[in-house]
VMD Tcl script that builds the backbone (N, CA, C; Angstrom):
set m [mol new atoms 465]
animate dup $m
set s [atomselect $m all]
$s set {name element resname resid chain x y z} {
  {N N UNK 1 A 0.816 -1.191 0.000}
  {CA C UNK 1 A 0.000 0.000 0.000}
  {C C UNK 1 A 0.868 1.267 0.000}
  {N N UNK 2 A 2.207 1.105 0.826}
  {CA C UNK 2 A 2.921 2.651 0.539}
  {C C UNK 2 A 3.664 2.417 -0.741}
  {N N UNK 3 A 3.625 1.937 -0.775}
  {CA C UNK 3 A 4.117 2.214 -2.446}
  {C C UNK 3 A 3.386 2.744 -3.728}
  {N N UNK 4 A 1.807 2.277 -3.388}
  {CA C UNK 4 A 0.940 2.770 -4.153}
  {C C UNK 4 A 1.297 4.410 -3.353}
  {N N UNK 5 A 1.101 4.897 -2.662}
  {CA C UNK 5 A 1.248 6.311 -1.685}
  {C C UNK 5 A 2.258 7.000 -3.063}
  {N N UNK 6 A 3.005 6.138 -2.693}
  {CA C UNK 6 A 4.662 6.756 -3.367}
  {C C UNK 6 A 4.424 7.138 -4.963}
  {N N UNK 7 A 3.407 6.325 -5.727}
  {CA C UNK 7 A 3.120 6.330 -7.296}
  {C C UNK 7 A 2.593 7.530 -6.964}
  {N N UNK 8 A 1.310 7.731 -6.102}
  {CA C UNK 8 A -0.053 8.890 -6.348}
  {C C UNK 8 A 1.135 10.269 -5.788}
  {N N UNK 9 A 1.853 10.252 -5.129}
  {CA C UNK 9 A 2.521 11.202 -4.897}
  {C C UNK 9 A 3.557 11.408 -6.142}
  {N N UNK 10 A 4.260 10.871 -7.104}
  {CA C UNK 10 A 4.866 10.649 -7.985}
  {C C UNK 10 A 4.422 11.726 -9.092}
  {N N UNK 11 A 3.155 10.966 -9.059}
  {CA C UNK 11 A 2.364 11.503 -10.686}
  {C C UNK 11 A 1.366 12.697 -9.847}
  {N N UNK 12 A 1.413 13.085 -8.367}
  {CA C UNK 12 A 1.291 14.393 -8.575}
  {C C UNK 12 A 2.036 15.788 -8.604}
  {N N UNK 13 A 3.241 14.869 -8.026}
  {CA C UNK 13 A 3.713 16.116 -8.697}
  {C C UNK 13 A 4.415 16.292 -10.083}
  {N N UNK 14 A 4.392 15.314 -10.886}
  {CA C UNK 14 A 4.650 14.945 -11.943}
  {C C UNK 14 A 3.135 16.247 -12.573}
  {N N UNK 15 A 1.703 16.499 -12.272}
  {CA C UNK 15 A 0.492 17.359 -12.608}
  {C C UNK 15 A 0.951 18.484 -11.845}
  {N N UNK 16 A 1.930 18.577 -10.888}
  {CA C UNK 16 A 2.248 20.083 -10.450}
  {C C UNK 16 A 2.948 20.886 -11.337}
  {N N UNK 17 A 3.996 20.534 -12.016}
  {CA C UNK 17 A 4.548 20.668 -13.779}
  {C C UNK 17 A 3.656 21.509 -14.053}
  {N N UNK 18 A 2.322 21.437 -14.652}
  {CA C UNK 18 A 1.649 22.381 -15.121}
  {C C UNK 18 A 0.450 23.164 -14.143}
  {N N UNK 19 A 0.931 23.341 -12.954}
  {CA C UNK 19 A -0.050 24.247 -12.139}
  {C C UNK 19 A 0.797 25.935 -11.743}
  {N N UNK 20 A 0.288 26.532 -11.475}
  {CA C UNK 20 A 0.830 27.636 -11.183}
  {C C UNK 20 A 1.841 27.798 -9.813}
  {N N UNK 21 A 3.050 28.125 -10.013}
  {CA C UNK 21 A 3.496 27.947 -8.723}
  {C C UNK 21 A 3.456 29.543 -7.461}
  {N N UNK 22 A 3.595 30.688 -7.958}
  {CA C UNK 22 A 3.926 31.831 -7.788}
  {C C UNK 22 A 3.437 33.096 -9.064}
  {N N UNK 23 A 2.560 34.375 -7.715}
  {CA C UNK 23 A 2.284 35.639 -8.449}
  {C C UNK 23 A 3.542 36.699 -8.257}
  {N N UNK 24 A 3.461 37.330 -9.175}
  {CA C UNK 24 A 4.598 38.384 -8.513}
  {C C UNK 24 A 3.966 39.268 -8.818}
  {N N UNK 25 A 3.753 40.590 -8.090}
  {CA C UNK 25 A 2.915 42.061 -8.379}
  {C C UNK 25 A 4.351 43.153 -9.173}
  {N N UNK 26 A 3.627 43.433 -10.279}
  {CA C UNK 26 A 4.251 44.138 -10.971}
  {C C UNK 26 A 4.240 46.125 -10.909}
  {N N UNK 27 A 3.044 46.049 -9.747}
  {CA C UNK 27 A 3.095 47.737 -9.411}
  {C C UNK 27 A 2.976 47.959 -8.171}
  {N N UNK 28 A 3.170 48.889 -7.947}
  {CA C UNK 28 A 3.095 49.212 -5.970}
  {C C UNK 28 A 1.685 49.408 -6.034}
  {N N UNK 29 A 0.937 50.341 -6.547}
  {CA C UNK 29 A -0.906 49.981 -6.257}
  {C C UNK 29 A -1.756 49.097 -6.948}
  {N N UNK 30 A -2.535 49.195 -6.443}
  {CA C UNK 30 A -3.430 47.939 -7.639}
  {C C UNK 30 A -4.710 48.393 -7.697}
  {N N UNK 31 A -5.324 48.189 -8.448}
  {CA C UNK 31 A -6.675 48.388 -8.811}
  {C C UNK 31 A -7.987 47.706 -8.054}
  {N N UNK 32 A -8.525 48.006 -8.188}
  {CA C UNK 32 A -9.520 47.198 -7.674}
  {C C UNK 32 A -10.249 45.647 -8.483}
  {N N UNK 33 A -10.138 44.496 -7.531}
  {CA C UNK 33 A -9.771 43.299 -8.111}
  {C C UNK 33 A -10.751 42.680 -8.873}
  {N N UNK 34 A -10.916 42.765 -10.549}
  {CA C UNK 34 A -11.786 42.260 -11.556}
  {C C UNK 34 A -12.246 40.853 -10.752}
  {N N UNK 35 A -13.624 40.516 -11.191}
  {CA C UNK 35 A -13.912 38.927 -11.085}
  {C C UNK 35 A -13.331 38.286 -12.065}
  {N N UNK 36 A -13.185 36.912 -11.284}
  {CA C UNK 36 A -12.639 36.258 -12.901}
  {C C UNK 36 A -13.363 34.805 -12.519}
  {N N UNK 37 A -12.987 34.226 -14.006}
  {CA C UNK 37 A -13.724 33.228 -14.002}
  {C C UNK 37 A -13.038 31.766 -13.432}
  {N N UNK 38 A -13.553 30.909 -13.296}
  {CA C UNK 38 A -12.983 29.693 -12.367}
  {C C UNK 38 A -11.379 29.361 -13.221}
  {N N UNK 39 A -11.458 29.455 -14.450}
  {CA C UNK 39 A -10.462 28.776 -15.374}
  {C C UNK 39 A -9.554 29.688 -14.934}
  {N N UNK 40 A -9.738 31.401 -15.113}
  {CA C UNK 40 A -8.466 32.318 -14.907}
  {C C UNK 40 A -8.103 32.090 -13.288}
  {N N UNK 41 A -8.837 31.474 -11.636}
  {CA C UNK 41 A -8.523 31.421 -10.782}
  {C C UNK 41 A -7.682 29.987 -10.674}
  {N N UNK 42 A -8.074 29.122 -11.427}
  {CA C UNK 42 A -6.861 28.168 -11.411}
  {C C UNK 42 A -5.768 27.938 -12.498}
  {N N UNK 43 A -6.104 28.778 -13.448}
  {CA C UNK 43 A -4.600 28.923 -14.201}
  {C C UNK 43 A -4.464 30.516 -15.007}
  {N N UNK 44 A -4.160 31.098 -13.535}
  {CA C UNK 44 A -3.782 32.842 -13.994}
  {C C UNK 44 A -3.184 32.708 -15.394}
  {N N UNK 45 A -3.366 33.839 -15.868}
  {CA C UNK 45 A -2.378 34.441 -17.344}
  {C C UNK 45 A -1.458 36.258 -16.449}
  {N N UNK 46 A -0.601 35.772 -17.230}
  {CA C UNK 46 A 0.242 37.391 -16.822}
  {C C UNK 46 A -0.337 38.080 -17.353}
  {N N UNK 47 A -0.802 38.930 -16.427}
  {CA C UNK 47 A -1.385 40.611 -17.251}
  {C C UNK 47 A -0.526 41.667 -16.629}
  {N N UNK 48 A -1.218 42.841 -16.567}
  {CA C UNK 48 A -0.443 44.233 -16.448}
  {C C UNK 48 A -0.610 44.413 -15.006}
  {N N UNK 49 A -1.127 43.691 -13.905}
  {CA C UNK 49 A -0.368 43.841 -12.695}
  {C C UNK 49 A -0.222 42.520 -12.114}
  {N N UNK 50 A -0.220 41.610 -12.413}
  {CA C UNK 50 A 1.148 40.702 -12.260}
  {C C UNK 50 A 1.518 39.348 -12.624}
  {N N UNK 51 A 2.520 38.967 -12.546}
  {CA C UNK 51 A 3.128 37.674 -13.272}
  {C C UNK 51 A 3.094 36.848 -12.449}
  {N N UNK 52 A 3.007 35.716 -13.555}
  {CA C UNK 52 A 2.601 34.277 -12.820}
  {C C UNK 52 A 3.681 33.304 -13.372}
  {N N UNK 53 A 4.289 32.455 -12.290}
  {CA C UNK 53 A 5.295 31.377 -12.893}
  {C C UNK 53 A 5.023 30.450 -12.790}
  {N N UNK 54 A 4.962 29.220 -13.860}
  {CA C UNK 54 A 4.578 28.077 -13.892}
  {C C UNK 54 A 6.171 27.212 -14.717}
  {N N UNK 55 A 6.220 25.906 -13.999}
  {CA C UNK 55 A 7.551 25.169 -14.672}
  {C C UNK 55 A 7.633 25.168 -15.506}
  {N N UNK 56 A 6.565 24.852 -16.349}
  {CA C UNK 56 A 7.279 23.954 -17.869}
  {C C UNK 56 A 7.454 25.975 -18.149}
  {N N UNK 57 A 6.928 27.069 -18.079}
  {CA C UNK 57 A 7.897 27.992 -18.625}
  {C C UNK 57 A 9.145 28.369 -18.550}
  {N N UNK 58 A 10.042 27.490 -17.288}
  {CA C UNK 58 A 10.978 27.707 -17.440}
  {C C UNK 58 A 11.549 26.384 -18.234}
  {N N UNK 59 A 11.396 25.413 -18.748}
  {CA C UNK 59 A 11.537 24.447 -19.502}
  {C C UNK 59 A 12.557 24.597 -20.786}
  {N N UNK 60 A 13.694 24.592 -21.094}
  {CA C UNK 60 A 14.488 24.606 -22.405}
  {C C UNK 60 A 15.606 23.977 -22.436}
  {N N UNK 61 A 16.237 24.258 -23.664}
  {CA C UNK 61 A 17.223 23.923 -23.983}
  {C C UNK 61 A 18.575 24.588 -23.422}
  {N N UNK 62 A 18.245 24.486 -21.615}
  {CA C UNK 62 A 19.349 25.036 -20.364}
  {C C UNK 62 A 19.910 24.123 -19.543}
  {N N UNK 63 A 20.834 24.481 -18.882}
  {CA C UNK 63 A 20.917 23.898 -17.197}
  {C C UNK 63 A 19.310 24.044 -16.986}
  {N N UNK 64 A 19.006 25.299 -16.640}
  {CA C UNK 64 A 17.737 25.287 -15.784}
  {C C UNK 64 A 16.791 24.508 -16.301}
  {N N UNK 65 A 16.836 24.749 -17.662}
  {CA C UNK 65 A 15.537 23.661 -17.760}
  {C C UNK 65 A 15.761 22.257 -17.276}
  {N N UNK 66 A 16.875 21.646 -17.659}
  {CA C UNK 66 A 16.816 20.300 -17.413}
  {C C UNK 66 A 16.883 19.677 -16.128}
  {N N UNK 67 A 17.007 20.923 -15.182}
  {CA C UNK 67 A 17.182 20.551 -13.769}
  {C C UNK 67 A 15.426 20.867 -13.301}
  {N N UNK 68 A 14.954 21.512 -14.303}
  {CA C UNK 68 A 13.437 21.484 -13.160}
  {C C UNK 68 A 12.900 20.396 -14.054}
  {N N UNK 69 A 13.229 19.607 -15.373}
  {CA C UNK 69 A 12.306 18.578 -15.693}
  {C C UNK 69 A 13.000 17.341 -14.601}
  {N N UNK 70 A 13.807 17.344 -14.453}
  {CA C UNK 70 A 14.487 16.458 -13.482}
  {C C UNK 70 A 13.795 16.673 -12.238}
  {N N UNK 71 A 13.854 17.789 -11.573}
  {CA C UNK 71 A 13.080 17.875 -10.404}
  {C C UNK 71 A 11.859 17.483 -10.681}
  {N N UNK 72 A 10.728 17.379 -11.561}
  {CA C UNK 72 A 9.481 16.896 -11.143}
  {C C UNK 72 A 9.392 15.502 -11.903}
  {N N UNK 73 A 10.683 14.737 -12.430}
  {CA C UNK 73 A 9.997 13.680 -13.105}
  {C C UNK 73 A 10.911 12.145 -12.301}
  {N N UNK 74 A 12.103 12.711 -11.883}
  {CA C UNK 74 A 12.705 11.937 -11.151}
  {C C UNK 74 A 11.737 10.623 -10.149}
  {N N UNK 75 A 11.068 11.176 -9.292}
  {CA C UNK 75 A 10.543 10.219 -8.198}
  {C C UNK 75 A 9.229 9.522 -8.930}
  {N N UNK 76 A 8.990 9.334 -10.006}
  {CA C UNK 76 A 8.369 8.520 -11.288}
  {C C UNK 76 A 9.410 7.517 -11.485}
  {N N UNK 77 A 10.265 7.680 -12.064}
  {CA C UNK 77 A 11.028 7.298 -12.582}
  {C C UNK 77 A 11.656 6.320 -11.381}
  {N N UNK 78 A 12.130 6.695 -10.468}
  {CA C UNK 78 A 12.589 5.977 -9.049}
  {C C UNK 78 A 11.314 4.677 -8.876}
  {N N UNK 79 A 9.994 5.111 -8.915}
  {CA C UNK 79 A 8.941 4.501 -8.444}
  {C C UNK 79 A 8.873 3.069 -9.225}
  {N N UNK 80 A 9.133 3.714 -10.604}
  {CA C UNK 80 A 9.066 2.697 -11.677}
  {C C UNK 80 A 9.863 1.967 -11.730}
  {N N UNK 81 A 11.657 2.141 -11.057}
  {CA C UNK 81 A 12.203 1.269 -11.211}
  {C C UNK 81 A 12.886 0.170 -9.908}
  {N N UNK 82 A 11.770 0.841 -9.241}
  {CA C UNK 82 A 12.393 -0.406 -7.475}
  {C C UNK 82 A 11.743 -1.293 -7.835}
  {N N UNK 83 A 11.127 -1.898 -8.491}
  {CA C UNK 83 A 10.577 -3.350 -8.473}
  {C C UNK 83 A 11.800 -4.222 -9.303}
  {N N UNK 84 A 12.924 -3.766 -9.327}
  {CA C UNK 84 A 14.527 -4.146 -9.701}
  {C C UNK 84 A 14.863 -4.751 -8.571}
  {N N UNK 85 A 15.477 -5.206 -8.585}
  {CA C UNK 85 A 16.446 -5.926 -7.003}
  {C C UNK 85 A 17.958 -5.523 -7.408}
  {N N UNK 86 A 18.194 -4.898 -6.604}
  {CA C UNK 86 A 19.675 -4.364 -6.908}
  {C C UNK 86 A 20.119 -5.067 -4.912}
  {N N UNK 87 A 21.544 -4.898 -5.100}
  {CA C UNK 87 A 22.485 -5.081 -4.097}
  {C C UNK 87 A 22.335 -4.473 -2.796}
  {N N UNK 88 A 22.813 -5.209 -1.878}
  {CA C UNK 88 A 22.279 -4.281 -0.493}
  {C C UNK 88 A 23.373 -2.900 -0.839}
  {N N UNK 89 A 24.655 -2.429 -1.488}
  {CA C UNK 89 A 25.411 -1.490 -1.270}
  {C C UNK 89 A 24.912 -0.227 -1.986}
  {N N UNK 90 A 24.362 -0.994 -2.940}
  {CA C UNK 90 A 23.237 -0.138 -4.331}
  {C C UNK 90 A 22.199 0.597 -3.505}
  {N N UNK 91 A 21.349 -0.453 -3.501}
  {CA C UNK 91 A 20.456 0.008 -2.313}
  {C C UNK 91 A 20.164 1.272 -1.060}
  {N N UNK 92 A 21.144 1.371 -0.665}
  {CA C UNK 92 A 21.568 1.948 0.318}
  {C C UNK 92 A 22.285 3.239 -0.226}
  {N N UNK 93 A 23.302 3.255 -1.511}
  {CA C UNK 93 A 23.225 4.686 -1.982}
  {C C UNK 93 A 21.966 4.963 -2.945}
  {N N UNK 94 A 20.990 4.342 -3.141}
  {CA C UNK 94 A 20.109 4.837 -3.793}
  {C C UNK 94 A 18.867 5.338 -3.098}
  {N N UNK 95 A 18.663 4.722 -1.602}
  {CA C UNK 95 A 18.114 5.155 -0.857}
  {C C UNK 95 A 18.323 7.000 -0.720}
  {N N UNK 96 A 19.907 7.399 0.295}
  {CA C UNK 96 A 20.064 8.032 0.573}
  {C C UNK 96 A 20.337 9.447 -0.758}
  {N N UNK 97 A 20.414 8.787 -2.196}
  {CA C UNK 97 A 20.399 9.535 -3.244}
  {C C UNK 97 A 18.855 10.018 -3.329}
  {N N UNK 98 A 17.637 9.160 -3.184}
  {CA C UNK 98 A 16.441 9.651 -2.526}
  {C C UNK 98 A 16.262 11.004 -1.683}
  {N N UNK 99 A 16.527 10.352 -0.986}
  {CA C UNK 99 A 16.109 11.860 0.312}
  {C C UNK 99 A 17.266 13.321 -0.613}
  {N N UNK 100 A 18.209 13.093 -1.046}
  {CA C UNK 100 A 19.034 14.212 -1.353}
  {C C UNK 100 A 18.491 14.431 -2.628}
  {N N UNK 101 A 17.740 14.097 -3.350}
  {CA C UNK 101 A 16.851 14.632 -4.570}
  {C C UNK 101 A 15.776 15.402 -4.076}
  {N N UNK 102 A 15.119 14.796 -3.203}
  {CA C UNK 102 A 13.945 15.068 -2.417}
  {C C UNK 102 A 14.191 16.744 -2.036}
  {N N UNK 103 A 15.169 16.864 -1.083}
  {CA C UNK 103 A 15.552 18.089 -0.747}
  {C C UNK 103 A 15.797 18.931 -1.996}
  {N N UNK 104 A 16.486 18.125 -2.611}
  {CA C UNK 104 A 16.999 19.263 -4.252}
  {C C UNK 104 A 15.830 19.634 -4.792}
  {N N UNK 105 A 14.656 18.819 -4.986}
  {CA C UNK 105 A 13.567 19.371 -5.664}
  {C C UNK 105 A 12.582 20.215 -4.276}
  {N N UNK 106 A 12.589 20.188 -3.237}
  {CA C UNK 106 A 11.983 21.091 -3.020}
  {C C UNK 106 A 12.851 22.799 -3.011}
  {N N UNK 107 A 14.297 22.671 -3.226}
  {CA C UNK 107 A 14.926 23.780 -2.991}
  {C C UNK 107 A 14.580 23.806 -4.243}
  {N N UNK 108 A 14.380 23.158 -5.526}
  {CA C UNK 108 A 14.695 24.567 -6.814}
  {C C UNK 108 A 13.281 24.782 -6.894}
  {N N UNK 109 A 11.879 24.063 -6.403}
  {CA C UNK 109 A 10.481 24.551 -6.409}
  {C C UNK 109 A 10.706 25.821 -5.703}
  {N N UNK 110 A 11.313 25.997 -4.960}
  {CA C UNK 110 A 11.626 27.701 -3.686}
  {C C UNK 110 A 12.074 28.380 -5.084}
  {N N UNK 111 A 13.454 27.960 -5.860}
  {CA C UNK 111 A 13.963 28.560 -6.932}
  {C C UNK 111 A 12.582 29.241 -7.496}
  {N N UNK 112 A 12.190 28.449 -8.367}
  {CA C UNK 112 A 10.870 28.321 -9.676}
  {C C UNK 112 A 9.761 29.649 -8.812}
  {N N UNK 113 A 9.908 29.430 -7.617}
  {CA C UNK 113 A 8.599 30.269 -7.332}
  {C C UNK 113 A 8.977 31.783 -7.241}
  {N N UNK 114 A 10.520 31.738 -7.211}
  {CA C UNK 114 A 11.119 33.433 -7.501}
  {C C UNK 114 A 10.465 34.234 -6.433}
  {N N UNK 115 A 10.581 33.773 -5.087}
  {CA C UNK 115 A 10.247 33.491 -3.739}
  {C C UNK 115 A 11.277 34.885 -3.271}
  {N N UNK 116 A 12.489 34.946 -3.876}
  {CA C UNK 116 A 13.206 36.133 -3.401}
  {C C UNK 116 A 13.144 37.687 -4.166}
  {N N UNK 117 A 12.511 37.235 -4.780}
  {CA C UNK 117 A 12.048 38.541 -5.447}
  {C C UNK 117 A 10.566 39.002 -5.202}
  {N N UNK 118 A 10.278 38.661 -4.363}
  {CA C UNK 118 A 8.812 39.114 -3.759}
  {C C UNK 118 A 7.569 38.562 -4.333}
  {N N UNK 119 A 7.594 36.767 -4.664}
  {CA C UNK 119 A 6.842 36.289 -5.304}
  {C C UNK 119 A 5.935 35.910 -4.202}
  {N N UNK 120 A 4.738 35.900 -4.408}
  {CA C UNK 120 A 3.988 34.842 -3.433}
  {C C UNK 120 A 3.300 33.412 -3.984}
  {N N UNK 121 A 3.528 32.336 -3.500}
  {CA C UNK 121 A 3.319 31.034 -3.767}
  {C C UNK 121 A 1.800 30.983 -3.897}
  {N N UNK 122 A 2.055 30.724 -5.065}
  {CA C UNK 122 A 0.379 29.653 -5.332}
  {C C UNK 122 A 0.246 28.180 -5.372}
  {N N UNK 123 A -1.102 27.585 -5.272}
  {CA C UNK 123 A -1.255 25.972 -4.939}
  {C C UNK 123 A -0.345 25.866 -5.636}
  {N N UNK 124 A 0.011 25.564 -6.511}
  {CA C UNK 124 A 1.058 24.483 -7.524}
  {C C UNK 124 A 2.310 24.298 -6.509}
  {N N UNK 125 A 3.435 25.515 -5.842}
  {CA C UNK 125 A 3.794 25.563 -5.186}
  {C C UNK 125 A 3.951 24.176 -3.867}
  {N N UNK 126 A 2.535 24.697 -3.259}
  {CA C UNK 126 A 2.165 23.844 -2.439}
  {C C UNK 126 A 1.998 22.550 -2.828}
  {N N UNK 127 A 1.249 22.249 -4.010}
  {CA C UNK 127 A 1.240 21.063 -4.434}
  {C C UNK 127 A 2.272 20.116 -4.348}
  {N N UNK 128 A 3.781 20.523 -4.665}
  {CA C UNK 128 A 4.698 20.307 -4.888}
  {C C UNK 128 A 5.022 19.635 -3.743}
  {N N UNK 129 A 5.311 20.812 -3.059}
  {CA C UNK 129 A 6.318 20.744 -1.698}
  {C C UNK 129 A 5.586 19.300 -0.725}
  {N N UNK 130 A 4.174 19.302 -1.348}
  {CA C UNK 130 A 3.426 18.430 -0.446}
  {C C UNK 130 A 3.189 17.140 -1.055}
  {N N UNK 131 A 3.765 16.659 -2.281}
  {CA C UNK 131 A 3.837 15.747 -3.167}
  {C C UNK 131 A 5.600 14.846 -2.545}
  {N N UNK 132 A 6.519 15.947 -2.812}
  {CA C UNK 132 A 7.570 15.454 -2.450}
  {C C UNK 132 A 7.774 15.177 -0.671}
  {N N UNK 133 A 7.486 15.704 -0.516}
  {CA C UNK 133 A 7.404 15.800 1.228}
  {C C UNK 133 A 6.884 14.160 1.411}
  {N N UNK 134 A 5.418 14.088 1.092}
  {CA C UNK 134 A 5.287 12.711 1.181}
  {C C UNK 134 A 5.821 11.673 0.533}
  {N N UNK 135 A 6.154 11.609 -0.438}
  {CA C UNK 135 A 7.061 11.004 -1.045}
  {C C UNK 135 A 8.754 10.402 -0.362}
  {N N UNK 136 A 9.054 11.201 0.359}
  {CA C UNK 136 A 10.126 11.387 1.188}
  {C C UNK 136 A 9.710 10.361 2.370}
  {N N UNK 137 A 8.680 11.500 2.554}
  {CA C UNK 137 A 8.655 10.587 3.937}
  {C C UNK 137 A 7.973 8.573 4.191}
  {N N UNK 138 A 7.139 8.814 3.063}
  {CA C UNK 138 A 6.742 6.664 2.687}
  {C C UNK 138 A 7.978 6.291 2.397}
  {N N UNK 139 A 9.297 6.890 1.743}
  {CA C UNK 139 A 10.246 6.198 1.239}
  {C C UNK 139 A 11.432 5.741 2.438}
  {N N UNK 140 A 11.311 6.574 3.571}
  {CA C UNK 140 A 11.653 6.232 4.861}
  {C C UNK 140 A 11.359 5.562 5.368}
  {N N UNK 141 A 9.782 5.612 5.659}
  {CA C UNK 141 A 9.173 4.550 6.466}
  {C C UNK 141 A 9.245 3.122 5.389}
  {N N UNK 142 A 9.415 3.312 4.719}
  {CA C UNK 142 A 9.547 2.036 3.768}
  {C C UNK 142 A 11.071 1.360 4.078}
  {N N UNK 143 A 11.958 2.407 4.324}
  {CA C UNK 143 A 13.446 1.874 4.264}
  {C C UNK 143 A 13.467 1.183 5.866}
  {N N UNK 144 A 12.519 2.186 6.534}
  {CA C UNK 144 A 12.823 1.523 8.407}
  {C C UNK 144 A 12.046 0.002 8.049}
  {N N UNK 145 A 10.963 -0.196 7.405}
  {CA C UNK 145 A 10.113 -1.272 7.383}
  {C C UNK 145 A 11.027 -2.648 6.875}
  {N N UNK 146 A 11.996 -2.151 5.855}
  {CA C UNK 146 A 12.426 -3.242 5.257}
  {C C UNK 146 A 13.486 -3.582 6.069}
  {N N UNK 147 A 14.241 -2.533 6.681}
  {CA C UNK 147 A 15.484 -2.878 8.179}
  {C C UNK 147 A 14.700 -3.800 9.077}
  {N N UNK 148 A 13.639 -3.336 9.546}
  {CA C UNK 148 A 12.907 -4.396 10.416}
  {C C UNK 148 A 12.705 -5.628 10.434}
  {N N UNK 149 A 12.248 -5.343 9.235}
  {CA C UNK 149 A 11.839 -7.155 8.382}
  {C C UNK 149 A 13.108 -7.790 8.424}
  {N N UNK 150 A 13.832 -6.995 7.820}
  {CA C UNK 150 A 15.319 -8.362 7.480}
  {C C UNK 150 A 16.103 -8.487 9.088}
  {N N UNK 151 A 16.025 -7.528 9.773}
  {CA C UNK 151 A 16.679 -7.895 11.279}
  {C C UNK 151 A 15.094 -9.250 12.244}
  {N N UNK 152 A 13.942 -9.018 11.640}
  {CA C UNK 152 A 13.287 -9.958 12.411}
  {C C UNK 152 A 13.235 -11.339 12.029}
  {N N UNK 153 A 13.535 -11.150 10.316}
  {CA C UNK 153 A 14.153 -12.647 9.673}
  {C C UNK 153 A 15.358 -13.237 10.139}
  {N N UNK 154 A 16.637 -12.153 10.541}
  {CA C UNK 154 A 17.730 -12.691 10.733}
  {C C UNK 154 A 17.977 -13.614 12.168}
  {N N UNK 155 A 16.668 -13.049 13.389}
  {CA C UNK 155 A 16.750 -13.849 14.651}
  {C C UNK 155 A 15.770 -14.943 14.724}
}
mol reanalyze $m
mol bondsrecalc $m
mol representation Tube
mol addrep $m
């Protein structure tokens, strides 16, 4: 069952890719705030007071791009391929190569959301951070589960 956890967390943030992560206000006053319709409240467009960042726009033929398709497609890719049996030494750096991706993709989602330039986070954002987060954390409790097992086989 945590492994199924680990897929649905996988492939969502694998759908955070295309959600909005961060607004940034482009004037010191603002107008008074138009209605909008459900489609423009879950996937803003940049207008003339303020910008919206979503991943795949930063997506190219960069470093950066290939490090944020990496950041959201990696723990897919991981998911898909533990049903491998690799070596206990393998194992064990691939574990801990886990958690240090984990961290890497939530630091360049902080990047993407342009968080230091006075962005404020939207769901996608959150989506993220709360996709990998769990992800992280079943892949732990998965690693303590399987220590357990093989130390309760070994007595």
């Amino acid at each position: 069952m945590l492994r199924k956890v680990r897929l649905v967390a996988a492939i969502v943030l694998v759908c955070a890719f295309v959600l909005p992560l961060s607004e940034c206000s482009r004037r010191e006053s603002h107008s008074p705030p138009t209605p909008k319709s459900i489609s423009q409240r879950l996937f803003p467009q940049t207008n003339a007071e303020f910008s919206y960042q979503y991943a795949y726009g930063f997506v190219g033929f960069s470093a950066p791009g290939a490090v944020t398709v990496l950041a959201f497609i990696w723990p897919l890719v991981f998911v898909l391929s533990v049903r491998r049996r690799f070596g206990p030494k393998l194992q064990w750096f691939l574990r801990v190569l886990e958690v240090l991706l984990c961290a890497g993709t939530i630091y360049w989602l902080d990047v993407l959301t342009l968080r230091g330039f006075g962005a404020r986070w939207l769901y996608g954002a959150y989506v993220g951070v709360i996709a990998v987060a769990i992800f992280a954390l079943v892949g732990v409790a998965l690693w303590f589960g399987r220590a357990k097992g093989v130390a309760e086989r070994a007595t």
